[in-house]
Gaussian input, Z-matrix of N, CA and C with variables (Angstrom, degrees):
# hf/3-21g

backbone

0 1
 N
 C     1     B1
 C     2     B2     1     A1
 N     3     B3     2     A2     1     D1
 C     4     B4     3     A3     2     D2
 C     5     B5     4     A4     3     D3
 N     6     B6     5     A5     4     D4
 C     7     B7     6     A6     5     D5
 C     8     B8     7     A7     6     D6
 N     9     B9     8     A8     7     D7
 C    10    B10     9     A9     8     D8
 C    11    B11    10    A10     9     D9
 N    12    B12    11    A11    10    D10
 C    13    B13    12    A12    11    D11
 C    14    B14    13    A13    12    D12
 N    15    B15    14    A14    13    D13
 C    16    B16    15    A15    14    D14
 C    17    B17    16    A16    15    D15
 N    18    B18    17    A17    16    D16
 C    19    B19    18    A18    17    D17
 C    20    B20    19    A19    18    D18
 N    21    B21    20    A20    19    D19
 C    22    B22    21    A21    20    D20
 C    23    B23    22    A22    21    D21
 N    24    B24    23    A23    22    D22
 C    25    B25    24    A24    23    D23
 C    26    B26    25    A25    24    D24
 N    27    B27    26    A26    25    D25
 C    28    B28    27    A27    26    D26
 C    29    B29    28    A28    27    D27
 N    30    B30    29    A29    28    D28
 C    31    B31    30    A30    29    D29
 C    32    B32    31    A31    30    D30
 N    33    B33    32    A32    31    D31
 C    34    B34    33    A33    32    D32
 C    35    B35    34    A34    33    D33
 N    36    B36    35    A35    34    D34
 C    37    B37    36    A36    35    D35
 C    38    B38    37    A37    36    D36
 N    39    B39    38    A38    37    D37
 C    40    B40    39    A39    38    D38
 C    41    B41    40    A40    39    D39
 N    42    B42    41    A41    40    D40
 C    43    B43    42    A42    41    D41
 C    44    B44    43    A43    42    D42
 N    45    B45    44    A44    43    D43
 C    46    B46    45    A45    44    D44
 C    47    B47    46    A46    45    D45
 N    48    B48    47    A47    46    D46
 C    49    B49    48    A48    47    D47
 C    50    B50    49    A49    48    D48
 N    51    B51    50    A50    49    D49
 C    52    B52    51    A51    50    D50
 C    53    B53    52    A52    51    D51
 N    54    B54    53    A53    52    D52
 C    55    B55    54    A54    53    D53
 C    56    B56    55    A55    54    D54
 N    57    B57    56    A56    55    D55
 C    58    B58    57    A57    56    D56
 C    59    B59    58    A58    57    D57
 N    60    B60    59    A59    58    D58
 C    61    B61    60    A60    59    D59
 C    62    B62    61    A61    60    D60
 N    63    B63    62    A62    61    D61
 C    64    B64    63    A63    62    D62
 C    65    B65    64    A64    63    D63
 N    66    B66    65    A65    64    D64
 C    67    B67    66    A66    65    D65
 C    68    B68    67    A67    66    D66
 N    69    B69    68    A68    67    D67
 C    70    B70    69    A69    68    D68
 C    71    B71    70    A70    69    D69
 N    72    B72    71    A71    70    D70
 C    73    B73    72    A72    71    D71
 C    74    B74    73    A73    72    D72
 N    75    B75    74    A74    73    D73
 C    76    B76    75    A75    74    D74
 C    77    B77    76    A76    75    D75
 N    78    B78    77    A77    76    D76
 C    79    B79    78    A78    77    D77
 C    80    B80    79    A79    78    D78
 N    81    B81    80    A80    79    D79
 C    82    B82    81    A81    80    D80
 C    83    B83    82    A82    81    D81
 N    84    B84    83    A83    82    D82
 C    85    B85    84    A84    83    D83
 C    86    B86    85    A85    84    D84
 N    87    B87    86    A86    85    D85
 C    88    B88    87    A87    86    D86
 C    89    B89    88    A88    87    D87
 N    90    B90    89    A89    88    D88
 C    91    B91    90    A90    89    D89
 C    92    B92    91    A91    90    D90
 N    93    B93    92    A92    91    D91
 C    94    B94    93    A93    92    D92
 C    95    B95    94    A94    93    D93
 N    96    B96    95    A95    94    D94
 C    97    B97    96    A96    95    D95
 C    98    B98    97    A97    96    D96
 N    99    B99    98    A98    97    D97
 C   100   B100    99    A99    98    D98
 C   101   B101   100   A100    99    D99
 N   102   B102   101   A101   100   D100
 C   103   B103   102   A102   101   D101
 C   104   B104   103   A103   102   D102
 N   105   B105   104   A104   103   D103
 C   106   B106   105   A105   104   D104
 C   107   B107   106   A106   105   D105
 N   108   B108   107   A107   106   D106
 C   109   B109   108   A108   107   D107
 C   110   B110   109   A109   108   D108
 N   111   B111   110   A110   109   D109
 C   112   B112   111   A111   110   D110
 C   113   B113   112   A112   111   D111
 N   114   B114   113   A113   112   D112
 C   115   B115   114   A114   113   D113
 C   116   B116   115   A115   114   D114
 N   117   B117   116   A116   115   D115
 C   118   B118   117   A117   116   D116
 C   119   B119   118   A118   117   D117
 N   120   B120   119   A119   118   D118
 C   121   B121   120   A120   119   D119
 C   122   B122   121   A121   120   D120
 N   123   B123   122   A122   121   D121
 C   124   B124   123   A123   122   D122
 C   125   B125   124   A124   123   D123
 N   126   B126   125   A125   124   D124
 C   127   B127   126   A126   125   D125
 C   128   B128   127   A127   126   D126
 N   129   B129   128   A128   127   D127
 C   130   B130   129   A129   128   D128
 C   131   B131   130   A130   129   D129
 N   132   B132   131   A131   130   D130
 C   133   B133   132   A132   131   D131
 C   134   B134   133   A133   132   D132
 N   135   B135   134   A134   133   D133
 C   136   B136   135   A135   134   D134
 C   137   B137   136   A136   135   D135
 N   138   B138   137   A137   136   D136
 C   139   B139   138   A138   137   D137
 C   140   B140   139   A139   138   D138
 N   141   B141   140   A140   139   D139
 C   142   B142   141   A141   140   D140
 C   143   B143   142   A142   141   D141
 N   144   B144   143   A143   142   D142
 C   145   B145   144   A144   143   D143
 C   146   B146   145   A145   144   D144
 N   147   B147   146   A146   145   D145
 C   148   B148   147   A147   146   D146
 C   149   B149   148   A148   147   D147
 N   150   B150   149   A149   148   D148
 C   151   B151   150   A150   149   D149
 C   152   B152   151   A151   150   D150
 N   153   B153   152   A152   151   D151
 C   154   B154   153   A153   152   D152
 C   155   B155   154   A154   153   D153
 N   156   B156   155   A155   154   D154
 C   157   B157   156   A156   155   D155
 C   158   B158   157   A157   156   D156
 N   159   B159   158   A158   157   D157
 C   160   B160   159   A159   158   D158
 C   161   B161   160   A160   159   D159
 N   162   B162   161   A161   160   D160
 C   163   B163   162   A162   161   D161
 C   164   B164   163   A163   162   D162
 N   165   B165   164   A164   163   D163
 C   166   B166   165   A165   164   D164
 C   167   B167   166   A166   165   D165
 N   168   B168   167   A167   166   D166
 C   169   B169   168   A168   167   D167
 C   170   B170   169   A169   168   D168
 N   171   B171   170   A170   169   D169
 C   172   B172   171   A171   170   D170
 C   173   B173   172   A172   171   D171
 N   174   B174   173   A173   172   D172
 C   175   B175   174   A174   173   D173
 C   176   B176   175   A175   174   D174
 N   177   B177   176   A176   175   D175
 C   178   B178   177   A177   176   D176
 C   179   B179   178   A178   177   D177
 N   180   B180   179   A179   178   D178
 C   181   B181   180   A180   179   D179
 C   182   B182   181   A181   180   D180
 N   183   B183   182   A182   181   D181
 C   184   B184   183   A183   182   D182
 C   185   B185   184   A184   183   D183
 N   186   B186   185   A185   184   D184
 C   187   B187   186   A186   185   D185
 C   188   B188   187   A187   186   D186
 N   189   B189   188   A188   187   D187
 C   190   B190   189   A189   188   D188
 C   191   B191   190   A190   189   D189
 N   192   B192   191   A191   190   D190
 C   193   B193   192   A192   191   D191
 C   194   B194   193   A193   192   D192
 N   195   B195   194   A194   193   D193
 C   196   B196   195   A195   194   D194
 C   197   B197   196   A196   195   D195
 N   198   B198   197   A197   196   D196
 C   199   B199   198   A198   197   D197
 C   200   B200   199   A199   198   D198
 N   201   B201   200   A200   199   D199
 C   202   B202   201   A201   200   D200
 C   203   B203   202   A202   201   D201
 N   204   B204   203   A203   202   D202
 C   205   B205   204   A204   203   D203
 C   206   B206   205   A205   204   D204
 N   207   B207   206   A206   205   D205
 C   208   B208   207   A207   206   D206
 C   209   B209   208   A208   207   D207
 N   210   B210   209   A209   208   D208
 C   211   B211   210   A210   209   D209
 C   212   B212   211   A211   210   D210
 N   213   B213   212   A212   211   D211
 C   214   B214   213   A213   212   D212
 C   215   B215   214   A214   213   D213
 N   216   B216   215   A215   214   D214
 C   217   B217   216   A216   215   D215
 C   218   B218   217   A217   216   D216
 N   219   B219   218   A218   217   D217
 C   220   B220   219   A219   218   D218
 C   221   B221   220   A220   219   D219
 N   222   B222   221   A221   220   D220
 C   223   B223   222   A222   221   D221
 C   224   B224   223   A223   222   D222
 N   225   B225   224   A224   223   D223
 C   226   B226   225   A225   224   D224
 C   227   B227   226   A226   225   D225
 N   228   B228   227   A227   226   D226
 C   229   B229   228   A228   227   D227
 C   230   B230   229   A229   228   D228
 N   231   B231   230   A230   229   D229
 C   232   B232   231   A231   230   D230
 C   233   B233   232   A232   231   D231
 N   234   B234   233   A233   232   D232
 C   235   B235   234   A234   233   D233
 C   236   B236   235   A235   234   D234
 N   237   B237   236   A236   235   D235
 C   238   B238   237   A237   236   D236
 C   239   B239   238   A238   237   D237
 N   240   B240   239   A239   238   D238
 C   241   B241   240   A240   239   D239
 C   242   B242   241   A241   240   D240
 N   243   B243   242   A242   241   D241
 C   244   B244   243   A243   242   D242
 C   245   B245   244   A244   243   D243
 N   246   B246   245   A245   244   D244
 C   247   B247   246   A246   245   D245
 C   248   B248   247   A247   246   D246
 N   249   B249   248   A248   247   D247
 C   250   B250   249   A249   248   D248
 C   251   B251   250   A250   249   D249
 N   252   B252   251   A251   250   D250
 C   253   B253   252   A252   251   D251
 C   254   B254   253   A253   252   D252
 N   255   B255   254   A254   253   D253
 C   256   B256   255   A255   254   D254
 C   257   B257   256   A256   255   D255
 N   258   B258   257   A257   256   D256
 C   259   B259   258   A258   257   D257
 C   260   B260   259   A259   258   D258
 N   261   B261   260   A260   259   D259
 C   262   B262   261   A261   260   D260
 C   263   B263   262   A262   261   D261
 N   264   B264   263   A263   262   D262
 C   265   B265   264   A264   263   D263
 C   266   B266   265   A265   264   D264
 N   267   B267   266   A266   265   D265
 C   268   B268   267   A267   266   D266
 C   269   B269   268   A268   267   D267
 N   270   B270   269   A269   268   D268
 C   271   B271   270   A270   269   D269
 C   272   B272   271   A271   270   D270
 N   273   B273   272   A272   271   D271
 C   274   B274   273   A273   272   D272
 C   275   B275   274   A274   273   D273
 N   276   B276   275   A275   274   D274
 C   277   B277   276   A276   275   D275
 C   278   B278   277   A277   276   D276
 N   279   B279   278   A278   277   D277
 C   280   B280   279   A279   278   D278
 C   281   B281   280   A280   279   D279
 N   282   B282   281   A281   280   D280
 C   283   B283   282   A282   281   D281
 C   284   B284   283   A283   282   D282
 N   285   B285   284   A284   283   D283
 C   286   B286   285   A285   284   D284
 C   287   B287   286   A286   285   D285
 N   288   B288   287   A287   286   D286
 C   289   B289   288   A288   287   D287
 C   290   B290   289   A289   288   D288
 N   291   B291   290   A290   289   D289
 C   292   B292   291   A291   290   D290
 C   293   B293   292   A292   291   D291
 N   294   B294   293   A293   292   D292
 C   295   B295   294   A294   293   D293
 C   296   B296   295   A295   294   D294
 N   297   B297   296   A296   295   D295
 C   298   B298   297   A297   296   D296
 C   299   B299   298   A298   297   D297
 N   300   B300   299   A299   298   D298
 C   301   B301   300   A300   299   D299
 C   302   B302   301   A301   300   D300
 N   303   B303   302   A302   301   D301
 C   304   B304   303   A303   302   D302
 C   305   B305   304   A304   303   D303
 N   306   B306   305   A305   304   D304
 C   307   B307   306   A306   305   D305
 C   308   B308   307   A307   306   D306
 N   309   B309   308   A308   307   D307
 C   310   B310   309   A309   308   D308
 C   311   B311   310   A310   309   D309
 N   312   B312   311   A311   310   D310
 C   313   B313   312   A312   311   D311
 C   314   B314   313   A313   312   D312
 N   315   B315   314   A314   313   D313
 C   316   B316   315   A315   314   D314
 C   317   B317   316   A316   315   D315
 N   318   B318   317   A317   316   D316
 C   319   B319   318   A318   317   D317
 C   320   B320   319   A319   318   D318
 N   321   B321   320   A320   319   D319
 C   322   B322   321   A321   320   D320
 C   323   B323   322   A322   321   D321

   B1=1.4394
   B2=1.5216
   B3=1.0857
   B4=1.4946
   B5=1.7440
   B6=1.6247
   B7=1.3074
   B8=2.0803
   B9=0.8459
   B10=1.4377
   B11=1.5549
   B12=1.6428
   B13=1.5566
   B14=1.3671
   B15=1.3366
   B16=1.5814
   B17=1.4030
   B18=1.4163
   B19=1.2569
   B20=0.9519
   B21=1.3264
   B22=1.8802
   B23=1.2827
   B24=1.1920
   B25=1.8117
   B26=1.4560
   B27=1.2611
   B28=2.1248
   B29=1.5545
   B30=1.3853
   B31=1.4818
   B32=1.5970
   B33=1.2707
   B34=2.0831
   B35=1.4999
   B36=1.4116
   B37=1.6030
   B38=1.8768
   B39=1.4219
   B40=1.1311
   B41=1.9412
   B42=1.2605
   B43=1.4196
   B44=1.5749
   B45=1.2710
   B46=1.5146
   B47=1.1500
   B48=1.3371
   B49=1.7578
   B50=1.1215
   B51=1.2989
   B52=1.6032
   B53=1.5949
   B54=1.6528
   B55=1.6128
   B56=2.2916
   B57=1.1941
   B58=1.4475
   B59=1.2201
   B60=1.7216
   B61=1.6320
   B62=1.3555
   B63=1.4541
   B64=1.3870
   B65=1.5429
   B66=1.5193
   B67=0.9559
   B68=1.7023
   B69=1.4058
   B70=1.9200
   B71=1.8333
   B72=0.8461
   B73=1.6950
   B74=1.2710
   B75=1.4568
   B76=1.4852
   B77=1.7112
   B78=1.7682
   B79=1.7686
   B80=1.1458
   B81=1.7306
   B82=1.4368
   B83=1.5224
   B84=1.3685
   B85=1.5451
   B86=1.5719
   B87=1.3903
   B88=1.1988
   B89=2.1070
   B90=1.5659
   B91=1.7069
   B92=1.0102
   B93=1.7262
   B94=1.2105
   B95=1.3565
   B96=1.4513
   B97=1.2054
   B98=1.4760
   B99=1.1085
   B100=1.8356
   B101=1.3786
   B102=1.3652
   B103=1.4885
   B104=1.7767
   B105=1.7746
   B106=1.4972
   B107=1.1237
   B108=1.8170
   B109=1.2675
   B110=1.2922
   B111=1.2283
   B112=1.7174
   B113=1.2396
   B114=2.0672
   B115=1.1135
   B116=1.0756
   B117=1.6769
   B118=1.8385
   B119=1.4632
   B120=1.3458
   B121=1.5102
   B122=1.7935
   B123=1.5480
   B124=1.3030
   B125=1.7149
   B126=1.2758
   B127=1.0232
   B128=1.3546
   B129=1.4527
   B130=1.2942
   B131=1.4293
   B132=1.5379
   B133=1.8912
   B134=1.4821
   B135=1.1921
   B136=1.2400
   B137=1.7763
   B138=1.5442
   B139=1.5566
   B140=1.4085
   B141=1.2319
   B142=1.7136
   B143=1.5430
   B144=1.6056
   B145=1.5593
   B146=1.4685
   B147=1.2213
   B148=1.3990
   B149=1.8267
   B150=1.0058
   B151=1.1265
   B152=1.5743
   B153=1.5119
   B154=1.7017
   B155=1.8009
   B156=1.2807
   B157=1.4822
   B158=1.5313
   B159=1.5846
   B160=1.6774
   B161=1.6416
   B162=1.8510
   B163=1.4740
   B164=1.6508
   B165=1.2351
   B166=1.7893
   B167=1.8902
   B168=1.4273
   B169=1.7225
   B170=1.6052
   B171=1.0448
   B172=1.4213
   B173=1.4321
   B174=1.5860
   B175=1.3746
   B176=1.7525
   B177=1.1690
   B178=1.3575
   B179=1.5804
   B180=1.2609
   B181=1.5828
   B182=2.0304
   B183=1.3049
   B184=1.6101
   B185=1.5686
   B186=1.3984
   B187=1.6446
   B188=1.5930
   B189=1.6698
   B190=1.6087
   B191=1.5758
   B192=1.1397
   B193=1.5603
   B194=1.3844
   B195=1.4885
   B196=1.7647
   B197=1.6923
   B198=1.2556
   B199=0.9660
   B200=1.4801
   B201=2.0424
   B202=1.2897
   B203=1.3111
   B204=1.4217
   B205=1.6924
   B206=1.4450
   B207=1.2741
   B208=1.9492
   B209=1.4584
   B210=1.8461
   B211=1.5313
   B212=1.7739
   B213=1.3178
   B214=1.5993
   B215=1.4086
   B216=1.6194
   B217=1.6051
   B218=1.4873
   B219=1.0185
   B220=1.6532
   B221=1.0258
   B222=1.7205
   B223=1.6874
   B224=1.7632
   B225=1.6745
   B226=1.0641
   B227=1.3188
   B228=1.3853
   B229=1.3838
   B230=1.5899
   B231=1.1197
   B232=1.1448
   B233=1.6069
   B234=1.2576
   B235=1.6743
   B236=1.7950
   B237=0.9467
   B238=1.3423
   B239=1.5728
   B240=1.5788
   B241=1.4262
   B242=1.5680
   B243=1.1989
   B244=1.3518
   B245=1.5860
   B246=1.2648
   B247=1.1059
   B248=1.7896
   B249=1.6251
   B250=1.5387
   B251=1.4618
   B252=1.6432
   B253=1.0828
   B254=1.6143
   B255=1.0259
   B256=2.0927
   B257=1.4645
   B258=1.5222
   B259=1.6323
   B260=1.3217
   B261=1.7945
   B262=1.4751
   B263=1.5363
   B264=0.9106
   B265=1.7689
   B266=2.1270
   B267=1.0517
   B268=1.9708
   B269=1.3024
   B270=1.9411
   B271=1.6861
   B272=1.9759
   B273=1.7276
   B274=1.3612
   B275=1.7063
   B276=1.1130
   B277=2.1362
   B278=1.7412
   B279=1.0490
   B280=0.9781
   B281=2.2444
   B282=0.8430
   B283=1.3751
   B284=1.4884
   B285=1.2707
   B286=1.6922
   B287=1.1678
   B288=1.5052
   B289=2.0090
   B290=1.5484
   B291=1.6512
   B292=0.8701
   B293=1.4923
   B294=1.5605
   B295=1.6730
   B296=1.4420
   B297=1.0988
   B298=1.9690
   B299=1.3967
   B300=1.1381
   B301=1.5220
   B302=1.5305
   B303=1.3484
   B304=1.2550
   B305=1.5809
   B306=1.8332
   B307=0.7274
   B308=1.5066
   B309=1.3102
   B310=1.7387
   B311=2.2318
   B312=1.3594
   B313=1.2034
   B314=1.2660
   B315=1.4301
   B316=1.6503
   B317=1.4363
   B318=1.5037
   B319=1.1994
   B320=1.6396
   B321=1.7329
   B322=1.4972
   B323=1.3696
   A1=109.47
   A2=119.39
   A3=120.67
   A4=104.20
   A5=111.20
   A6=109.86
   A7=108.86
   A8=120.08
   A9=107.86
   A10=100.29
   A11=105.30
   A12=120.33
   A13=123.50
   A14=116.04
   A15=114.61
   A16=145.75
   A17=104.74
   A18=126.32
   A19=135.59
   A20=120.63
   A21=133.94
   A22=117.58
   A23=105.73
   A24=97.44
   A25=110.13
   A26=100.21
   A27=109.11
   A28=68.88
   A29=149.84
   A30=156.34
   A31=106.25
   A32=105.27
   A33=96.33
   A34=79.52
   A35=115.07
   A36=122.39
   A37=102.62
   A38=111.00
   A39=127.82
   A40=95.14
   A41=107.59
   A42=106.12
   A43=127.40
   A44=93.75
   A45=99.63
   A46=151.49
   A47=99.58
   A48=106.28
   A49=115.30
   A50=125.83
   A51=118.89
   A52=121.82
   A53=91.07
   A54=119.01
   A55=107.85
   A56=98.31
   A57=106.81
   A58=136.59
   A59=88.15
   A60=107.02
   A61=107.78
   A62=116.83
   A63=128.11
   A64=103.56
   A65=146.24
   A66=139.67
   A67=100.97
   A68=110.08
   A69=98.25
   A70=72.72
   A71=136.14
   A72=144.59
   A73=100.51
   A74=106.92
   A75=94.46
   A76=91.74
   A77=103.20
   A78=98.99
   A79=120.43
   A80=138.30
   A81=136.06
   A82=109.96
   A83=134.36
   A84=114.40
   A85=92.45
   A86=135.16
   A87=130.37
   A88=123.93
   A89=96.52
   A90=94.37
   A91=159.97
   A92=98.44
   A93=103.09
   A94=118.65
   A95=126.64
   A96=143.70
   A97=114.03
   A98=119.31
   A99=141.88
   A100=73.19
   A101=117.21
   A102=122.70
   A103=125.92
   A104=121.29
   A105=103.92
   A106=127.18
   A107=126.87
   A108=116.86
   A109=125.74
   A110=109.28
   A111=98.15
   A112=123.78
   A113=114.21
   A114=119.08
   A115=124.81
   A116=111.95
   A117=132.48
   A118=113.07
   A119=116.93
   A120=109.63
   A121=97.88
   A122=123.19
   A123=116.78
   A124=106.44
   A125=122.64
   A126=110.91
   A127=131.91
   A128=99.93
   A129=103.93
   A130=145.68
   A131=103.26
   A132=131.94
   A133=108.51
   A134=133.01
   A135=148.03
   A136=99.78
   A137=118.12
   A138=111.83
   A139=99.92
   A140=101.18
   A141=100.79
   A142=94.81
   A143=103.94
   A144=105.87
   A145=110.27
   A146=133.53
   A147=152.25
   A148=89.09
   A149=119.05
   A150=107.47
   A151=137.87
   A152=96.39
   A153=91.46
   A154=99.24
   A155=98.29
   A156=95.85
   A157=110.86
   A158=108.13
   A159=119.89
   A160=89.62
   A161=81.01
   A162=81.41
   A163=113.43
   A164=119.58
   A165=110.11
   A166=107.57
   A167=108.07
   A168=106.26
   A169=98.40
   A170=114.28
   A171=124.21
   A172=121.12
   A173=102.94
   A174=105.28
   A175=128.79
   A176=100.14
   A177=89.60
   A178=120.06
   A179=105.82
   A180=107.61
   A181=117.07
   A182=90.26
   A183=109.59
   A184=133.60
   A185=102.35
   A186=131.14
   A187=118.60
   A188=95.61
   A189=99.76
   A190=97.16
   A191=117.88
   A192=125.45
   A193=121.30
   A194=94.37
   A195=115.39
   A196=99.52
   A197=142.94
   A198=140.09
   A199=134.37
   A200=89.32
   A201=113.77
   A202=121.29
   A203=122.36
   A204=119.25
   A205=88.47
   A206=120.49
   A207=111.99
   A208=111.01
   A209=107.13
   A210=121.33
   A211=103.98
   A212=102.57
   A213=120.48
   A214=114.88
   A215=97.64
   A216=102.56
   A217=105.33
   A218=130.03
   A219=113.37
   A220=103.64
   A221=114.45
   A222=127.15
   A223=125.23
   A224=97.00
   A225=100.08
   A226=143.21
   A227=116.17
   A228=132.19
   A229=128.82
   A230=97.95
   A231=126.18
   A232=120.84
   A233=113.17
   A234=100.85
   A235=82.16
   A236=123.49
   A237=135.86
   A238=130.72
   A239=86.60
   A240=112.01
   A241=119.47
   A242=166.03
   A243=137.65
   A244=100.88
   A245=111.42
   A246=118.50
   A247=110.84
   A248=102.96
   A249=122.59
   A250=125.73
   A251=110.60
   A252=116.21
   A253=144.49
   A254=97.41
   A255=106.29
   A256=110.83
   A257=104.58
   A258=82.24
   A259=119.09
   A260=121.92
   A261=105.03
   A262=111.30
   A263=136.79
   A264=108.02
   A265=92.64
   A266=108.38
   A267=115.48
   A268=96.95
   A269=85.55
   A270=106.71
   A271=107.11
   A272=101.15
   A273=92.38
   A274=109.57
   A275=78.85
   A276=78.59
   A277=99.73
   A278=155.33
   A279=145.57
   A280=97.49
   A281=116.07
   A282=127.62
   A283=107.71
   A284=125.92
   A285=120.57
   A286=108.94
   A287=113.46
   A288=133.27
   A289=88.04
   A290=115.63
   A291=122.33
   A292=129.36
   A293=122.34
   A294=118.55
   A295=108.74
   A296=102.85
   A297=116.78
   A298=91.00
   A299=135.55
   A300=133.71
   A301=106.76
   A302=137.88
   A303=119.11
   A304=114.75
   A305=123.85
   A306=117.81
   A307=128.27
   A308=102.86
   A309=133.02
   A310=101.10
   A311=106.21
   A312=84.82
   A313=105.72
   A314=108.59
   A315=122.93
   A316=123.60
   A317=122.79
   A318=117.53
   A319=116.39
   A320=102.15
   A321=111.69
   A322=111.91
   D1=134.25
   D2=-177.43
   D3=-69.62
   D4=163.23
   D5=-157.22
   D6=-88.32
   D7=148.52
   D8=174.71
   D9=-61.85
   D10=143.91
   D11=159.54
   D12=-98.59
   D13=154.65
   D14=160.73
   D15=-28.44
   D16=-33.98
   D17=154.51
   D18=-117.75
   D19=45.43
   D20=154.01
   D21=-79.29
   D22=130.65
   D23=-175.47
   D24=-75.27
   D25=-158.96
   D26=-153.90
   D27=-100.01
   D28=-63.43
   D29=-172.18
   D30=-41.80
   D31=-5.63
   D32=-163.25
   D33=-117.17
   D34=-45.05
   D35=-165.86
   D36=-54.15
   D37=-46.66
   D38=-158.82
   D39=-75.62
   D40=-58.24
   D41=163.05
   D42=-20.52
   D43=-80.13
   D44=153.56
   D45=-18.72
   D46=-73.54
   D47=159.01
   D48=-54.91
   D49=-61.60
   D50=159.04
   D51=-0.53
   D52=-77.85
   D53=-172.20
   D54=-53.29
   D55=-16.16
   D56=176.95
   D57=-111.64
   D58=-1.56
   D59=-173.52
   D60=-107.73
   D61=-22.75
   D62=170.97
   D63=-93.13
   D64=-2.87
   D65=-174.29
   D66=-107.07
   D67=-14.74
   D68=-169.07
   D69=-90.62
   D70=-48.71
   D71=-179.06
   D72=-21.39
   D73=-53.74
   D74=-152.87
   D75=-76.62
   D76=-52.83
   D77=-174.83
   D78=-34.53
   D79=-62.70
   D80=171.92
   D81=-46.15
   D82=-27.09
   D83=179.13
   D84=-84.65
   D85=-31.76
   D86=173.83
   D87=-51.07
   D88=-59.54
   D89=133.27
   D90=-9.51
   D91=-69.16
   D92=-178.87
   D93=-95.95
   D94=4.23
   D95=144.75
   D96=-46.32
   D97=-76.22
   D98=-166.75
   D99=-50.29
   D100=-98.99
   D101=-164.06
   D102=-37.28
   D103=-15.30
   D104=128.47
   D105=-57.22
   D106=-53.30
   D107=-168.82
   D108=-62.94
   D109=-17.62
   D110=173.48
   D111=-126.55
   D112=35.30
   D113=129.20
   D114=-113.04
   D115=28.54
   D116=144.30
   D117=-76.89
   D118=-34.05
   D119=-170.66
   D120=-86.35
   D121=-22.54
   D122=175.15
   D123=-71.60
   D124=-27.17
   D125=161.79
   D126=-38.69
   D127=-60.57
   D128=176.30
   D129=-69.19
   D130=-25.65
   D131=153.48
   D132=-31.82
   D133=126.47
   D134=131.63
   D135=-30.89
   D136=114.76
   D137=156.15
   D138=-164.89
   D139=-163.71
   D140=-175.07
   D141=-105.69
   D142=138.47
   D143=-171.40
   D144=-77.86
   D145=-15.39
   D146=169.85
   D147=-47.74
   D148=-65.00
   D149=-174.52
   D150=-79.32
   D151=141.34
   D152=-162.23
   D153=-94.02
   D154=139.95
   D155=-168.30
   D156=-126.97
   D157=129.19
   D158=-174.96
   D159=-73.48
   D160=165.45
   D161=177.75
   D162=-73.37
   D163=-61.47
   D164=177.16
   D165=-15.31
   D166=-44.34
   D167=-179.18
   D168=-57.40
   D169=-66.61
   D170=-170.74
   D171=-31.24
   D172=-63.51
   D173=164.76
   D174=-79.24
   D175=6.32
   D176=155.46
   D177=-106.53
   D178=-34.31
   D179=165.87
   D180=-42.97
   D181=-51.55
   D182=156.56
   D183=-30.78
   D184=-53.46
   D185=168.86
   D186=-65.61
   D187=-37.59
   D188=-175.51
   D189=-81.22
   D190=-58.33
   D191=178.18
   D192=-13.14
   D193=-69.46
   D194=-176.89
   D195=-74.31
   D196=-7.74
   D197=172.34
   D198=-76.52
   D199=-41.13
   D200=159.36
   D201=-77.69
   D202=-17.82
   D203=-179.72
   D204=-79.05
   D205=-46.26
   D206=-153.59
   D207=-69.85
   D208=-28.30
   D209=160.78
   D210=-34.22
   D211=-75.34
   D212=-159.22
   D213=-49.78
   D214=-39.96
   D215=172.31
   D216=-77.01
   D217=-38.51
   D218=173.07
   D219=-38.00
   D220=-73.51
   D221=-177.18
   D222=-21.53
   D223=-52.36
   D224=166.33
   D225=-60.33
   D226=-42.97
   D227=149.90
   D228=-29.49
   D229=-56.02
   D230=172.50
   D231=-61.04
   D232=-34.37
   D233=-178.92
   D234=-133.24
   D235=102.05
   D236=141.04
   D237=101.38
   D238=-29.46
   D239=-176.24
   D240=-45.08
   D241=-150.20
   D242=117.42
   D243=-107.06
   D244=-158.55
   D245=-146.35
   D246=-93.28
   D247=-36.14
   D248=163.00
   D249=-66.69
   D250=-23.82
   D251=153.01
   D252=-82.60
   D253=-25.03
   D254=149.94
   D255=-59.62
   D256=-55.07
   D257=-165.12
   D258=-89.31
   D259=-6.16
   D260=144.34
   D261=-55.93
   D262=-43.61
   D263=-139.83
   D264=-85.11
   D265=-21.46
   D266=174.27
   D267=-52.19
   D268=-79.29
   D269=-140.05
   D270=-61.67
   D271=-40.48
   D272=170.86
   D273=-49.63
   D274=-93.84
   D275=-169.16
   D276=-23.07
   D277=-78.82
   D278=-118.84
   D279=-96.69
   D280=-35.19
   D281=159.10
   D282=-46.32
   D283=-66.91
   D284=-153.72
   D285=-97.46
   D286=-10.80
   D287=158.88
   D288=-49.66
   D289=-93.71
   D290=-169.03
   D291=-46.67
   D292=-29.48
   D293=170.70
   D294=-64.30
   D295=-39.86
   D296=-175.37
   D297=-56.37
   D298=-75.28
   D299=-153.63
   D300=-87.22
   D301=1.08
   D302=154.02
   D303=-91.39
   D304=-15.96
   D305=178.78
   D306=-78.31
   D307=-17.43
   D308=-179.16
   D309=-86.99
   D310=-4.91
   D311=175.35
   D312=-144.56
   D313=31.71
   D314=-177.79
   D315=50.33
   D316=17.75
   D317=-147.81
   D318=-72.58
   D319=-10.03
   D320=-177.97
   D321=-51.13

């Protein structure tokens, strides 16, 4: 933000503050959005509830998760499964995870 001058009025000054007081506003509801959604996706993680988990944990616990489901559906594919049945058991779970939690944090 450029610096106030000597001759800005109390009306430009007041503007201003305004313009910064409604802008940290919006960032913390922006915040505090993200920070439901990704202690929605820890919800959903397999972990031990004993443990309290930052978000960096979260999203990596997150990363391994979907890594290990997309593993399994390979797996499945792969020895017997057919082909409609892998990508229900992924794409569901991993589809209505993801609509749920972009819709819960407006991210559209």
């Amino acid at each position: 933000m450029p610096e106030m001058t000597e001759n800005e009025t109390p009306t430009k000054k007041q503007h201003r503050k305004k313009n910064r007081e409604t802008h940290n506003a919006v960032e913390r509801h922006r915040k505090k959005k993200i920070n439901a959604g990704i202690n929605r996706i820890g919800e959903l993680i397999p972990c031990s509830p004993a443990l309290k988990q930052s978000k960096n944990m979260i999203l990596d616990q997150a990363f391994k998760y979907i890594t290990e489901l997309k593993r399994q559906n390979d797996e499945l594919l792969l020895n017997g499964g057919n082909n409609e049945q892998g990508k229900y058991f992924f794409l569901l779970f991993f589809f209505f995870n993801v609509q749920d939690f972009v819709s819960q944090c407006n991210l559209r």
